[in-house]
C-alpha positions in Angstrom: 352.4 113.2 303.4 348.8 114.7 302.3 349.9 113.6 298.6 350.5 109.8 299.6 347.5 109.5 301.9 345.4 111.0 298.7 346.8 108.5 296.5 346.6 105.2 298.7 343.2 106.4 299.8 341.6 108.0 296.4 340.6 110.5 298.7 338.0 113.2 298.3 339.9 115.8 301.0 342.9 115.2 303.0 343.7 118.0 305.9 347.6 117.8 307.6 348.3 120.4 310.1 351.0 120.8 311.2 350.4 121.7 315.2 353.4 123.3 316.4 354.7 124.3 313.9 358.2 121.7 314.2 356.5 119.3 311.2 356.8 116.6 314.4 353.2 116.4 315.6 350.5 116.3 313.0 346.6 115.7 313.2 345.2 114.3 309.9 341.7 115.0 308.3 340.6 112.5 305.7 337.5 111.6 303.5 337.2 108.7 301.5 334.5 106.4 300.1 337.7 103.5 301.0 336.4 103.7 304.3 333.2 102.1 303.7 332.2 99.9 305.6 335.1 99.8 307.8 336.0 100.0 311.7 337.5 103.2 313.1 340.4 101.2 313.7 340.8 99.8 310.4 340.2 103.2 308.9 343.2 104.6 310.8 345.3 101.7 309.3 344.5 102.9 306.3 346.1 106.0 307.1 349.0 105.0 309.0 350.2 102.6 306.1 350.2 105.3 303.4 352.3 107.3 305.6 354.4 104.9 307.4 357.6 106.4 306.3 357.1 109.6 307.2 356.0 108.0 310.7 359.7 106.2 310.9 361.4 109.9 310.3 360.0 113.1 310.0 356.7 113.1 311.5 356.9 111.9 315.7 353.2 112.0 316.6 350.0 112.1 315.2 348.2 113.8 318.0 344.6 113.4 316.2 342.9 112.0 313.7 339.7 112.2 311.6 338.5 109.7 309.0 335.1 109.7 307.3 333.3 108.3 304.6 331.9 111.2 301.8 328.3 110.5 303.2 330.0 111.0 306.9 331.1 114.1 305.7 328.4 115.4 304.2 326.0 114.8 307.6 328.4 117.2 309.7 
């Protein structure tokens, strides 16, 4: 899953945990200069489309997620 979302997104870091430890609930950490410019909402598209298969199978939840642009990232 990290590997697609770093390859749809050209993203600088992508973070999966895994949070109990089943591989079924997930929160996701990803920076990438793709989200420029973009909505929170759209951003979180972004993600959910490079993993949509995963979402259809292996993964149930994603109980949190974190998108930011490199600049984003930087300030925090």
């Amino acid at each position: 899953m990290q590997a697609k979302i770093q390859e749809a997104l050209e993203a600088e870091r992508v973070l999966v945990a895994d949070v109990y430890g089943d591989g079924r609930h997930v929160n996701i950490d990803v920076v990438s200069a793709a989200f420029e410019g973009k909505s929170s909402v759209a951003r979180q598209r972004m993600v959910y489309k490079a993993i949509w298969l995963e979402l259809q199978d292996a993964v149930h939840a994603v109980d949190a997620m974190t998108t930011k642009t490199p600049a984003e990232a930087a300030k925090a």
